[in-house]
mmCIF file of the protein (N, C-alpha, C, O) and its ligand, coordinates in Angstrom:
data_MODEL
# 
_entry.id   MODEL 
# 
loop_
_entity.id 
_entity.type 
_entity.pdbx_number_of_molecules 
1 polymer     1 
2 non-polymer 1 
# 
_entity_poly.entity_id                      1 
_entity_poly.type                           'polypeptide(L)' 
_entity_poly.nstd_linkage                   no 
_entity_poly.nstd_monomer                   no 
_entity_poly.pdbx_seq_one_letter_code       
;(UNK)(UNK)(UNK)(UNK)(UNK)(UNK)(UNK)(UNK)(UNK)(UNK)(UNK)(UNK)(UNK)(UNK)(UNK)(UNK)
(UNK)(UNK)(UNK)(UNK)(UNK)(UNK)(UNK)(UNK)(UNK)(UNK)(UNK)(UNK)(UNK)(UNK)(UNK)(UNK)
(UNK)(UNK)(UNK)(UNK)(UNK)(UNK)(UNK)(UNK)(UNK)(UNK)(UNK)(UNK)(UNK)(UNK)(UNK)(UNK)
(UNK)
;
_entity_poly.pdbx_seq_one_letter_code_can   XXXXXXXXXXXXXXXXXXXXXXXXXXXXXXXXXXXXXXXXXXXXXXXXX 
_entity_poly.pdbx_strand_id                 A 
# 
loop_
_entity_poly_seq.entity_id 
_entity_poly_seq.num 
_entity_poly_seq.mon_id 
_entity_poly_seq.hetero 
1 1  UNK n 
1 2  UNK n 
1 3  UNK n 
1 4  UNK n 
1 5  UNK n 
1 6  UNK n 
1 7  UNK n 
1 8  UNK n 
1 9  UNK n 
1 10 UNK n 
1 11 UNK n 
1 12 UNK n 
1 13 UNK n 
1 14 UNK n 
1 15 UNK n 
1 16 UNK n 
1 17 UNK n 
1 18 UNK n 
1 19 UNK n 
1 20 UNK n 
1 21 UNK n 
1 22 UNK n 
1 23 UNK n 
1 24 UNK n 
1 25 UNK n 
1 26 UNK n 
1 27 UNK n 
1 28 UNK n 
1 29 UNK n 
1 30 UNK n 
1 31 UNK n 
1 32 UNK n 
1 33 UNK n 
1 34 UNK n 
1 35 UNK n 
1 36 UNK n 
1 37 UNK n 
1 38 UNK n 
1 39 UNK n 
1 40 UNK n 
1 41 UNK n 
1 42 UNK n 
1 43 UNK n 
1 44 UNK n 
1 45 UNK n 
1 46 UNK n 
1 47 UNK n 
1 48 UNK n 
1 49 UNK n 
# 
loop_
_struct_asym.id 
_struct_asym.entity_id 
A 1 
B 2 
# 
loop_
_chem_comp.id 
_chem_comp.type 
_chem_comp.mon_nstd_flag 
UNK 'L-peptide linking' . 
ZN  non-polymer         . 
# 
_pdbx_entity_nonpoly.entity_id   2 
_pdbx_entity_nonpoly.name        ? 
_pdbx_entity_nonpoly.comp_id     ZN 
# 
_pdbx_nonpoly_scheme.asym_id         B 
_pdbx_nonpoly_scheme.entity_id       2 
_pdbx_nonpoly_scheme.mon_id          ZN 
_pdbx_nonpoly_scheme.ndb_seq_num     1 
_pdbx_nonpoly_scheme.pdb_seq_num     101 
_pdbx_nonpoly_scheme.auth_seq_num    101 
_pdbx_nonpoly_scheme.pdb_mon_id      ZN 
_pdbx_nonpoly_scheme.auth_mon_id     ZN 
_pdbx_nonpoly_scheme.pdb_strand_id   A 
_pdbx_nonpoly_scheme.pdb_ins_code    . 
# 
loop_
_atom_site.group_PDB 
_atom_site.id 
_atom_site.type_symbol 
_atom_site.label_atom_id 
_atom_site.label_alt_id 
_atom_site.label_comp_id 
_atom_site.label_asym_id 
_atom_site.label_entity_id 
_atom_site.label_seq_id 
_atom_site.pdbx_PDB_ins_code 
_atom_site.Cartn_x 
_atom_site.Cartn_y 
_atom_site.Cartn_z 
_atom_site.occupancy 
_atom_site.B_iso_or_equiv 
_atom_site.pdbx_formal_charge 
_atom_site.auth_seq_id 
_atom_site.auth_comp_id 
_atom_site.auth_asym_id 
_atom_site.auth_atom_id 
_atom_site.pdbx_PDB_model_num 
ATOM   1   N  N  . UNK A 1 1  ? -17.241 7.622   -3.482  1.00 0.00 ? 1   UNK A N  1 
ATOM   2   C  CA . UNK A 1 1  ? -17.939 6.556   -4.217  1.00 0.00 ? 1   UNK A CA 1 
ATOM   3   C  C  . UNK A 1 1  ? -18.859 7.117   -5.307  1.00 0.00 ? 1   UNK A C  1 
ATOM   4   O  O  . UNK A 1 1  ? -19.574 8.108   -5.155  1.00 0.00 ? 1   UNK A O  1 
ATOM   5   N  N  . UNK A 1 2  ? -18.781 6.504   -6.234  1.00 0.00 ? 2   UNK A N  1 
ATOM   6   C  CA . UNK A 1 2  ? -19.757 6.809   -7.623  1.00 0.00 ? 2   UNK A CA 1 
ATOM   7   C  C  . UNK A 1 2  ? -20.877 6.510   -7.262  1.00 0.00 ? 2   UNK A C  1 
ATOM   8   O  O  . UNK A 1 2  ? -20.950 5.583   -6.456  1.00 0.00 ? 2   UNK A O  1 
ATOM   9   N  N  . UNK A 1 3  ? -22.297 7.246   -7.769  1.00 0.00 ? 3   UNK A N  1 
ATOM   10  C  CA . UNK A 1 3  ? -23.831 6.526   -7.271  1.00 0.00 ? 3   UNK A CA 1 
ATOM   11  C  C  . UNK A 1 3  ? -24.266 5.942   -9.099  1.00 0.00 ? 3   UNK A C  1 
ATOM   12  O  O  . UNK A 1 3  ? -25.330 6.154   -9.682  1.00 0.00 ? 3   UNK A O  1 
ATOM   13  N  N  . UNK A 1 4  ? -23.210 5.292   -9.563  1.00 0.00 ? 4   UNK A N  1 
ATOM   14  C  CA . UNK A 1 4  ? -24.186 4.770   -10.894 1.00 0.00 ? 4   UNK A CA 1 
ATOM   15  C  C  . UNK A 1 4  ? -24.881 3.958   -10.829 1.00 0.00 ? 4   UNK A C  1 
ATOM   16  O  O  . UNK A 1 4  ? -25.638 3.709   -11.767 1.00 0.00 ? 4   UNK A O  1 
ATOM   17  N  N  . UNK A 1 5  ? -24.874 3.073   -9.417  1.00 0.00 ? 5   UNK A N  1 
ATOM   18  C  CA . UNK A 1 5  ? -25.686 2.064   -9.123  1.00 0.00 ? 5   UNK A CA 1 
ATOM   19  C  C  . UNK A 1 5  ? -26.971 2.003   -8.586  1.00 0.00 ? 5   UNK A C  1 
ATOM   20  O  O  . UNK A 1 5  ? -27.693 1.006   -8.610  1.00 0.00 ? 5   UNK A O  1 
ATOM   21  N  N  . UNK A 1 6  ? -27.246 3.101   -8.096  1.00 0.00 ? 6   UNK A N  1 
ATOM   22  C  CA . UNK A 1 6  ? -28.307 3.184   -7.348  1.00 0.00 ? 6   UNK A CA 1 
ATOM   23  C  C  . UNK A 1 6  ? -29.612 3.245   -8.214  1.00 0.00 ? 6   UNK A C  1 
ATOM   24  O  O  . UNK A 1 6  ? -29.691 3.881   -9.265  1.00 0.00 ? 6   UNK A O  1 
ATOM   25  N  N  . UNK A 1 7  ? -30.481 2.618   -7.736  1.00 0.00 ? 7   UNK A N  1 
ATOM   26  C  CA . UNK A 1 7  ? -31.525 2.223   -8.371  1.00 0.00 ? 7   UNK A CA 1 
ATOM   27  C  C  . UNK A 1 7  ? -32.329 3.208   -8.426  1.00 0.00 ? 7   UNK A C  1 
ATOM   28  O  O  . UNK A 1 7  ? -32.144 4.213   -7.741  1.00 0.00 ? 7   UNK A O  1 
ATOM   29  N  N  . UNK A 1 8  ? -33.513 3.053   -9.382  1.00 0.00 ? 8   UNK A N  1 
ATOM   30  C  CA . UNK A 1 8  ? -34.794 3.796   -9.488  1.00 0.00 ? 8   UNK A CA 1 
ATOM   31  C  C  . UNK A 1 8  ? -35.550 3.448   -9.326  1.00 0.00 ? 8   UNK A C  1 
ATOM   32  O  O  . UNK A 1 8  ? -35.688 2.262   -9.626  1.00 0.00 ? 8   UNK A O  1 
ATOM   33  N  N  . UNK A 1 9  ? -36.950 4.352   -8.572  1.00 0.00 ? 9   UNK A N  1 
ATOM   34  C  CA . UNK A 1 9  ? -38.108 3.741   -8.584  1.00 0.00 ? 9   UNK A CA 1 
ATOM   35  C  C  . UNK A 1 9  ? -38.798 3.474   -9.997  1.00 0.00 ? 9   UNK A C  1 
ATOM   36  O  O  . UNK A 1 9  ? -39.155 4.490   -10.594 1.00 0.00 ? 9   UNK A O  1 
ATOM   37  N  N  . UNK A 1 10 ? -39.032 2.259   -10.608 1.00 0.00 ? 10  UNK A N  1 
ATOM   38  C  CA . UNK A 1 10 ? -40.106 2.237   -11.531 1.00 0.00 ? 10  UNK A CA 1 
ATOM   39  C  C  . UNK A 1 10 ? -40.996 3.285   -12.032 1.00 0.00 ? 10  UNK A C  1 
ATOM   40  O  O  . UNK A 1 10 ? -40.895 4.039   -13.000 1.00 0.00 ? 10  UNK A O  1 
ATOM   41  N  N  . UNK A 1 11 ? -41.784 3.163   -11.239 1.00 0.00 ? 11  UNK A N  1 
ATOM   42  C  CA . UNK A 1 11 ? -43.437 4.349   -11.025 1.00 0.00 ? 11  UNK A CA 1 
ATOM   43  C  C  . UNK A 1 11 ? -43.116 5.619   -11.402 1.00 0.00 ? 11  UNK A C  1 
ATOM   44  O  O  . UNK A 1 11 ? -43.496 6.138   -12.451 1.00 0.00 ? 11  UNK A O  1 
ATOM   45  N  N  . UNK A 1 12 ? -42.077 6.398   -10.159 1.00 0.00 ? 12  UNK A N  1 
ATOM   46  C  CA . UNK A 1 12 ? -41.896 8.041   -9.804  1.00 0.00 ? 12  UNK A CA 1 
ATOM   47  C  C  . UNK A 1 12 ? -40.379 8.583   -10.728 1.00 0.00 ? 12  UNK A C  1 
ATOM   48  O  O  . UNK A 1 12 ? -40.115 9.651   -11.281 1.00 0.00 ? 12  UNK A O  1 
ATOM   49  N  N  . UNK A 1 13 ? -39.670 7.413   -10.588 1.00 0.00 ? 13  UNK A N  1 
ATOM   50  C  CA . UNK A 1 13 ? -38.508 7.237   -11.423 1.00 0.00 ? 13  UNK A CA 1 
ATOM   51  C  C  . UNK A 1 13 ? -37.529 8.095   -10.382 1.00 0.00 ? 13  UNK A C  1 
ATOM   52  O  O  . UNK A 1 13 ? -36.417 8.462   -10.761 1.00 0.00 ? 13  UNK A O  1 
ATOM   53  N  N  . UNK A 1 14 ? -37.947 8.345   -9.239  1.00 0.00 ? 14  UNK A N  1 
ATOM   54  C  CA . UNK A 1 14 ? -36.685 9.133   -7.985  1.00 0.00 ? 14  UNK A CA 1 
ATOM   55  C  C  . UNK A 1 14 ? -36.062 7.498   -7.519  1.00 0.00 ? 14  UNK A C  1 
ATOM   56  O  O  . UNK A 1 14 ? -36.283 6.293   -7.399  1.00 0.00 ? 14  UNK A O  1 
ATOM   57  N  N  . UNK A 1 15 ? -35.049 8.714   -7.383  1.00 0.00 ? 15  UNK A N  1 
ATOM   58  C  CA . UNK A 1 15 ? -33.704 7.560   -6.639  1.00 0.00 ? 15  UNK A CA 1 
ATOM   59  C  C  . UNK A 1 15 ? -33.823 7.345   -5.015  1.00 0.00 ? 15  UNK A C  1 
ATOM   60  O  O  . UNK A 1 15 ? -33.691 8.199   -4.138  1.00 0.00 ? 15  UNK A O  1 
ATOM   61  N  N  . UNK A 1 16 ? -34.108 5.963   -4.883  1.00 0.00 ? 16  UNK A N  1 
ATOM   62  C  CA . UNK A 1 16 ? -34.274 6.000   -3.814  1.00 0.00 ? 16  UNK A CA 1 
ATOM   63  C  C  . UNK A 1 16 ? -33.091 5.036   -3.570  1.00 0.00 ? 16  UNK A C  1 
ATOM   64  O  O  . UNK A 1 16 ? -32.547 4.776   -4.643  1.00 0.00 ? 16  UNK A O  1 
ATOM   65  N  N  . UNK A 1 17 ? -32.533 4.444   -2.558  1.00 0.00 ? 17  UNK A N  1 
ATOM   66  C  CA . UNK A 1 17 ? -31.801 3.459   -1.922  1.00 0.00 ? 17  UNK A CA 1 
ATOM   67  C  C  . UNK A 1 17 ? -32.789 2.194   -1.136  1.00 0.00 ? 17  UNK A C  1 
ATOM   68  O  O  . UNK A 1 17 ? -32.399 1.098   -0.733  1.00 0.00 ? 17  UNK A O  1 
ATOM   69  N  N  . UNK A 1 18 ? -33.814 2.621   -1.100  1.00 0.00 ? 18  UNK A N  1 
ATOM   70  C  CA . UNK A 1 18 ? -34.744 1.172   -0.328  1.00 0.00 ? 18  UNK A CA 1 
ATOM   71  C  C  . UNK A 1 18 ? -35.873 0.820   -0.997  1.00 0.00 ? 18  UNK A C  1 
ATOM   72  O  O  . UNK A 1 18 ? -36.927 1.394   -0.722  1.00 0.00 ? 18  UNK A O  1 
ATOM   73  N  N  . UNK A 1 19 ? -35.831 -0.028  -1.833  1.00 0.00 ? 19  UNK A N  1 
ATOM   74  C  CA . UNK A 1 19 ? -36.588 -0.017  -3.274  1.00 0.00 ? 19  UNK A CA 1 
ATOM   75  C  C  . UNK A 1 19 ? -37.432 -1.485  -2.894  1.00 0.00 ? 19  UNK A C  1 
ATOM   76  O  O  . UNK A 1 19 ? -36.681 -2.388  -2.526  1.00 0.00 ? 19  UNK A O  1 
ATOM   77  N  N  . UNK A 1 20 ? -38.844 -1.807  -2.940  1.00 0.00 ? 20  UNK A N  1 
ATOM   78  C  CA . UNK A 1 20 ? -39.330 -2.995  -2.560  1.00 0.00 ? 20  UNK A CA 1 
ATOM   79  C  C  . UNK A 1 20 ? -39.149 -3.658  -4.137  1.00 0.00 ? 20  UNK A C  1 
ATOM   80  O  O  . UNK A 1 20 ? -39.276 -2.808  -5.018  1.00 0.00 ? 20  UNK A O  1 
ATOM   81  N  N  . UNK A 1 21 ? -38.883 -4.990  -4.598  1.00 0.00 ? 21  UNK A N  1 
ATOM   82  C  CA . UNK A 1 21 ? -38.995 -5.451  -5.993  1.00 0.00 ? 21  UNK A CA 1 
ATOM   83  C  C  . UNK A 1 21 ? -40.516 -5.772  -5.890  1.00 0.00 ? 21  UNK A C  1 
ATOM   84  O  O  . UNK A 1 21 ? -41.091 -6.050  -4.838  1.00 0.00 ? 21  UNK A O  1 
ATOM   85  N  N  . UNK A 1 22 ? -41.060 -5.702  -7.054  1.00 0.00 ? 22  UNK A N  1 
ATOM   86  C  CA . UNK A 1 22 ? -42.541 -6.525  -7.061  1.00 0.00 ? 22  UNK A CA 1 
ATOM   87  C  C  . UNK A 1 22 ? -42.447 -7.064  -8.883  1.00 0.00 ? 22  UNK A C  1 
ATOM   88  O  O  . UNK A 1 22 ? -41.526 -6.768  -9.645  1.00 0.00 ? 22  UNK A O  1 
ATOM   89  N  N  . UNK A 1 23 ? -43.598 -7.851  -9.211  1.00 0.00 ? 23  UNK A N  1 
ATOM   90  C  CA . UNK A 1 23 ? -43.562 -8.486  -10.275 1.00 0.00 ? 23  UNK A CA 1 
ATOM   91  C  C  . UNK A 1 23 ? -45.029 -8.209  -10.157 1.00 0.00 ? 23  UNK A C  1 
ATOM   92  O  O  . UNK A 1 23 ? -45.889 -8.372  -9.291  1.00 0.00 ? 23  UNK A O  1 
ATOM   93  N  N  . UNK A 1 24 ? -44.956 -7.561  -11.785 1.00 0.00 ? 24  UNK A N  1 
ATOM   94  C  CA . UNK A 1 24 ? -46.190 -7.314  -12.414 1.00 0.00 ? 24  UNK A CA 1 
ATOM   95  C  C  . UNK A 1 24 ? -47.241 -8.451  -12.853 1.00 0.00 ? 24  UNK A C  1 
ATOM   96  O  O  . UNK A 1 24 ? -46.838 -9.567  -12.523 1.00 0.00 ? 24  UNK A O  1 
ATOM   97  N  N  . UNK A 1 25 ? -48.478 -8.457  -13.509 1.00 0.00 ? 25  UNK A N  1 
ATOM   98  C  CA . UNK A 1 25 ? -49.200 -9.546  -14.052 1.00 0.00 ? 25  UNK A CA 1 
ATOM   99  C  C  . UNK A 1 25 ? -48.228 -10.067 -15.242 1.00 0.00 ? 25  UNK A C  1 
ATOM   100 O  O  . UNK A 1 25 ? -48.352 -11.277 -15.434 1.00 0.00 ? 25  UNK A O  1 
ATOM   101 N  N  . UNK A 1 26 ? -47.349 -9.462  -16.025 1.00 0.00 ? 26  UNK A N  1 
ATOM   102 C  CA . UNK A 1 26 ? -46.810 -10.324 -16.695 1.00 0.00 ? 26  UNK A CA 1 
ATOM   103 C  C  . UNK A 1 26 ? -45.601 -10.261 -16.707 1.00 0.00 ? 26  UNK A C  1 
ATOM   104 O  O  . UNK A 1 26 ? -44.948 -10.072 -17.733 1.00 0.00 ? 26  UNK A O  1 
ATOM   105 N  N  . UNK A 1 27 ? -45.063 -10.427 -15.427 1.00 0.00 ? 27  UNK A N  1 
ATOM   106 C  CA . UNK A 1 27 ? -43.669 -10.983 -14.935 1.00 0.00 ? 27  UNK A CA 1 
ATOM   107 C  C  . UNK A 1 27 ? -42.726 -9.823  -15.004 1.00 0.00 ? 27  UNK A C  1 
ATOM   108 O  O  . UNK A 1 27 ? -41.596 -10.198 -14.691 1.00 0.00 ? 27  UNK A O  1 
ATOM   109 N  N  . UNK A 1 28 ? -42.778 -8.624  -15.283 1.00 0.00 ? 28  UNK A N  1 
ATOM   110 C  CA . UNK A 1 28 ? -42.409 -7.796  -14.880 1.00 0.00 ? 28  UNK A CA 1 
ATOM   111 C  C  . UNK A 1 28 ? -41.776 -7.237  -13.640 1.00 0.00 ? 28  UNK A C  1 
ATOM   112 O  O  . UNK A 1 28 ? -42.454 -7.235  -12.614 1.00 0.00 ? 28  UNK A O  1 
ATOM   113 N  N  . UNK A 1 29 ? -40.171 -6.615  -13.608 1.00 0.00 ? 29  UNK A N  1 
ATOM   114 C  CA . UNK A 1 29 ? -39.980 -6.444  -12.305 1.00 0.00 ? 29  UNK A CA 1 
ATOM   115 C  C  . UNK A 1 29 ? -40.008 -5.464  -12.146 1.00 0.00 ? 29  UNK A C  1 
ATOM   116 O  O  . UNK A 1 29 ? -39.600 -4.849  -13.131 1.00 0.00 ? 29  UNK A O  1 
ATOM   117 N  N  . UNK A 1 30 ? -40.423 -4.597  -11.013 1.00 0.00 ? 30  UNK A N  1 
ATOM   118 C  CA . UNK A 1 30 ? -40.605 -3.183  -10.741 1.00 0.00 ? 30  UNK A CA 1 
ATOM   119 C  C  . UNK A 1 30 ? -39.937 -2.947  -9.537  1.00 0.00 ? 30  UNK A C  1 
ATOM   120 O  O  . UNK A 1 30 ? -40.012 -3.653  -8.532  1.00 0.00 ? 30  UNK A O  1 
ATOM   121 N  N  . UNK A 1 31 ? -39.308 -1.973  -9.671  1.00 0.00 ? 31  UNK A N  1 
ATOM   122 C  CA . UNK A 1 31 ? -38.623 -1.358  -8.433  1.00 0.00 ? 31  UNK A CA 1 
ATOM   123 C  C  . UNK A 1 31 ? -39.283 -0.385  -7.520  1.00 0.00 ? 31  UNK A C  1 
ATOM   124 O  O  . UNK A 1 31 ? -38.639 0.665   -7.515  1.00 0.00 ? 31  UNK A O  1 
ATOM   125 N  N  . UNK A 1 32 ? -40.490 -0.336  -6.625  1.00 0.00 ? 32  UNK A N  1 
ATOM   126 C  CA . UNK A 1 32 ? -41.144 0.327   -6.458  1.00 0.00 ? 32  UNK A CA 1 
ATOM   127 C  C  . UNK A 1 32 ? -40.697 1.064   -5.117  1.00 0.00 ? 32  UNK A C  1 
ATOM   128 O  O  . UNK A 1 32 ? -40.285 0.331   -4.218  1.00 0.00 ? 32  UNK A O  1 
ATOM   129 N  N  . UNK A 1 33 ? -40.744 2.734   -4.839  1.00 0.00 ? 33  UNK A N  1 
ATOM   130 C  CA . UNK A 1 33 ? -40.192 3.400   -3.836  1.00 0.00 ? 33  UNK A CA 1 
ATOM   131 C  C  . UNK A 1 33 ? -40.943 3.467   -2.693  1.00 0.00 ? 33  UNK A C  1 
ATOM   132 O  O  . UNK A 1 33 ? -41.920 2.750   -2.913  1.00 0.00 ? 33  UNK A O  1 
ATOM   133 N  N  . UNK A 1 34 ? -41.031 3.952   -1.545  1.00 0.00 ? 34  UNK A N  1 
ATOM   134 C  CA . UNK A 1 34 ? -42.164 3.582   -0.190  1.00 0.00 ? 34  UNK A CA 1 
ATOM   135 C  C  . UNK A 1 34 ? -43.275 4.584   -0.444  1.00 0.00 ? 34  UNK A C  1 
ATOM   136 O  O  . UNK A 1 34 ? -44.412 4.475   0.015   1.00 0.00 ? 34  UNK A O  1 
ATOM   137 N  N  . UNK A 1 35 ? -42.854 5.540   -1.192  1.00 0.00 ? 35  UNK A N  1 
ATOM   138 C  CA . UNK A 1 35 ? -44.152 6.463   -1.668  1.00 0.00 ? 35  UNK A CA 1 
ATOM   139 C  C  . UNK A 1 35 ? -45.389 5.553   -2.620  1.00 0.00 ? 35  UNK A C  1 
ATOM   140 O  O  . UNK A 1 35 ? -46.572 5.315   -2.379  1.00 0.00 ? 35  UNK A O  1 
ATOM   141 N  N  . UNK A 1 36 ? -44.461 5.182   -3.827  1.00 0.00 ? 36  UNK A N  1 
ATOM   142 C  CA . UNK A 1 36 ? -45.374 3.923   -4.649  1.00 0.00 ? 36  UNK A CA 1 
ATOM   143 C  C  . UNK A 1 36 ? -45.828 2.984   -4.573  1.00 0.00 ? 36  UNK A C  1 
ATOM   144 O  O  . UNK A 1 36 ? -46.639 2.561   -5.397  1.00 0.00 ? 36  UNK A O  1 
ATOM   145 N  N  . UNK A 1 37 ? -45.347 2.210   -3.300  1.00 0.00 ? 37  UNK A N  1 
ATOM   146 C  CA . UNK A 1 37 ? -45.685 1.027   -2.929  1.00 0.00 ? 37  UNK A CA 1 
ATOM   147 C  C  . UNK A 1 37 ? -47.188 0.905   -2.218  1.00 0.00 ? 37  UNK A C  1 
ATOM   148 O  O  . UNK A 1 37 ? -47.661 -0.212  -2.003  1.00 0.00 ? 37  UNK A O  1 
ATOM   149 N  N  . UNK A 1 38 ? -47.760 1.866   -1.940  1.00 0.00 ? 38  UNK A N  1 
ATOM   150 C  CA . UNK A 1 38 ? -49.217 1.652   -1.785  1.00 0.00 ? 38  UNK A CA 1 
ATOM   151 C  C  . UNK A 1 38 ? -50.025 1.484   -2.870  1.00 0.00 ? 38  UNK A C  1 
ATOM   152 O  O  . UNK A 1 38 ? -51.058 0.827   -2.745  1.00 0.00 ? 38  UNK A O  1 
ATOM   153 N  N  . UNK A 1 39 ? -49.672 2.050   -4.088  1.00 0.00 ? 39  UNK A N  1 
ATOM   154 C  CA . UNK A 1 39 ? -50.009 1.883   -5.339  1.00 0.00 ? 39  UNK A CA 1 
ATOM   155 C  C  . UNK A 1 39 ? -49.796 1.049   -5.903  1.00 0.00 ? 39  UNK A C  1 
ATOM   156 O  O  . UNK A 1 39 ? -50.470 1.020   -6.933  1.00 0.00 ? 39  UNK A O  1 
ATOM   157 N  N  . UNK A 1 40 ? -48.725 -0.271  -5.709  1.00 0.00 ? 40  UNK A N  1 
ATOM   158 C  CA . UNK A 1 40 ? -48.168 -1.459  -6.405  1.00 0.00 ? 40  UNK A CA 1 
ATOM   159 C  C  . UNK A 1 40 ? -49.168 -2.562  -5.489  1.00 0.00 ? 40  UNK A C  1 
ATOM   160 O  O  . UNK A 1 40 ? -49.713 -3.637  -5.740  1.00 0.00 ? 40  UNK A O  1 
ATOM   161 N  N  . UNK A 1 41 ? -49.104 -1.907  -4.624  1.00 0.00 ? 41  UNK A N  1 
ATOM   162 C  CA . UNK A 1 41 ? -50.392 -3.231  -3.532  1.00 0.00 ? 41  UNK A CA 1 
ATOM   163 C  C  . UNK A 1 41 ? -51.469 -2.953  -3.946  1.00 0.00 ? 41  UNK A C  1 
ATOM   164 O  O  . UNK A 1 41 ? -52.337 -3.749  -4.303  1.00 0.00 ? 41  UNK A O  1 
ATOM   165 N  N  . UNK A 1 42 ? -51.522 -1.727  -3.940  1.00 0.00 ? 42  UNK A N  1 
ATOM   166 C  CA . UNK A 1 42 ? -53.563 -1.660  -4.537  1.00 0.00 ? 42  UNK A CA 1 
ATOM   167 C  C  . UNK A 1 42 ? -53.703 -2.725  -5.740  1.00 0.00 ? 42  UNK A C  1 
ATOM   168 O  O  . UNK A 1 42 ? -54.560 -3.564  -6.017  1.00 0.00 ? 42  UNK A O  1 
ATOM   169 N  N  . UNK A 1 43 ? -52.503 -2.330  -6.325  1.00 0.00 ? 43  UNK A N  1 
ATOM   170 C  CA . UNK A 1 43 ? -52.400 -3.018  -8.528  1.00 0.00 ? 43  UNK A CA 1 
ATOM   171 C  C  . UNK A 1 43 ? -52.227 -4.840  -7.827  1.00 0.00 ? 43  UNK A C  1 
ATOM   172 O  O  . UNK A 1 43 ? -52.192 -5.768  -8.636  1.00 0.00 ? 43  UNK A O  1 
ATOM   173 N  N  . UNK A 1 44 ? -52.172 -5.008  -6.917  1.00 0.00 ? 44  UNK A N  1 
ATOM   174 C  CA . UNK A 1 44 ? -51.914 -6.550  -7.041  1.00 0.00 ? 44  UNK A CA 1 
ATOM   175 C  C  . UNK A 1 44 ? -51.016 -7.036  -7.085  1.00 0.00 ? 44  UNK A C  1 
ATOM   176 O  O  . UNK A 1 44 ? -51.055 -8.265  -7.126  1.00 0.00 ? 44  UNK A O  1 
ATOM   177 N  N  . UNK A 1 45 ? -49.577 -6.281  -7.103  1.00 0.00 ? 45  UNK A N  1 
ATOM   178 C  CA . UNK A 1 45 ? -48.538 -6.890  -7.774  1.00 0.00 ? 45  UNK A CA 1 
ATOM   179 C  C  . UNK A 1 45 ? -47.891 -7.519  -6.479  1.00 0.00 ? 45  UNK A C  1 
ATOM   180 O  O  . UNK A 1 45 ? -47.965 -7.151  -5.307  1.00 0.00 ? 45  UNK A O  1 
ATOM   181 N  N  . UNK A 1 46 ? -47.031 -8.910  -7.240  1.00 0.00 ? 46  UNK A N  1 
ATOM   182 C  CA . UNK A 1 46 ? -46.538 -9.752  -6.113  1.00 0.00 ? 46  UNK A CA 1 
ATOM   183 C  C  . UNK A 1 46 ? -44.979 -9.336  -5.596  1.00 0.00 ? 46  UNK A C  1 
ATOM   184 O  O  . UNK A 1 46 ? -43.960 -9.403  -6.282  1.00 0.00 ? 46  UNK A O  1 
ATOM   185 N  N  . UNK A 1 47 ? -45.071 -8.948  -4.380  1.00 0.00 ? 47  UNK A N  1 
ATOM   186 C  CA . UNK A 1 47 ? -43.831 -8.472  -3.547  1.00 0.00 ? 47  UNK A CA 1 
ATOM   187 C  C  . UNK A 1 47 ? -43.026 -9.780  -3.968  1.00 0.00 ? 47  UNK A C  1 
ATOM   188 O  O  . UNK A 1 47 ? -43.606 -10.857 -4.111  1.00 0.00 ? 47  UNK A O  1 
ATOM   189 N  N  . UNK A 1 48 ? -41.605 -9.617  -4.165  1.00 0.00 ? 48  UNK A N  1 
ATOM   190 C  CA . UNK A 1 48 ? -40.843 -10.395 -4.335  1.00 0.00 ? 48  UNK A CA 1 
ATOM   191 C  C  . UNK A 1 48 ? -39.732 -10.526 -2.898  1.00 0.00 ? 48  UNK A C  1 
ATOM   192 O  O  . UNK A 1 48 ? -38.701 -9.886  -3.104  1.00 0.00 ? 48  UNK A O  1 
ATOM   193 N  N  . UNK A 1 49 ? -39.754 -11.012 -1.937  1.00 0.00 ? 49  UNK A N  1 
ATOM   194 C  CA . UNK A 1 49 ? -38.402 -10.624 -0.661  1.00 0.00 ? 49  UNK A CA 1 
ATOM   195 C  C  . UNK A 1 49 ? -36.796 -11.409 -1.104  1.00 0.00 ? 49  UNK A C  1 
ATOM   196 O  O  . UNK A 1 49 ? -35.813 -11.256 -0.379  1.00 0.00 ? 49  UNK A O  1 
HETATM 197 ZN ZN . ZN  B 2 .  ? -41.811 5.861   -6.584  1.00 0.00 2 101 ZN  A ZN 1 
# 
């Protein structure tokens, strides 16, 4: 299988496979990795499930 799909973290920009979405203050979607995601909660940003 090809990995062209696999996403990036936003923030760190590593490839992860379990990526939380969040939306920035101005609607922005971010792909944030489990390393960054303490940093996307501190910033406020709204988890999208
Ligand atoms: Zn990251």
């Amino acid at each position: 299988m090809l990995r062209l799909f696999k996403k990036r973290c936003t923030l760190c920009k590593k490839q992860e496979e379990n990526l939380t979405t969040y939306k920035d203050r101005i609607n922005q979607t971010l792909h944030v990795c489990s390393v960054c995601k303490d940093y996307a909660e501190r910033r406020a940003f709204q988890k999208i499930v």
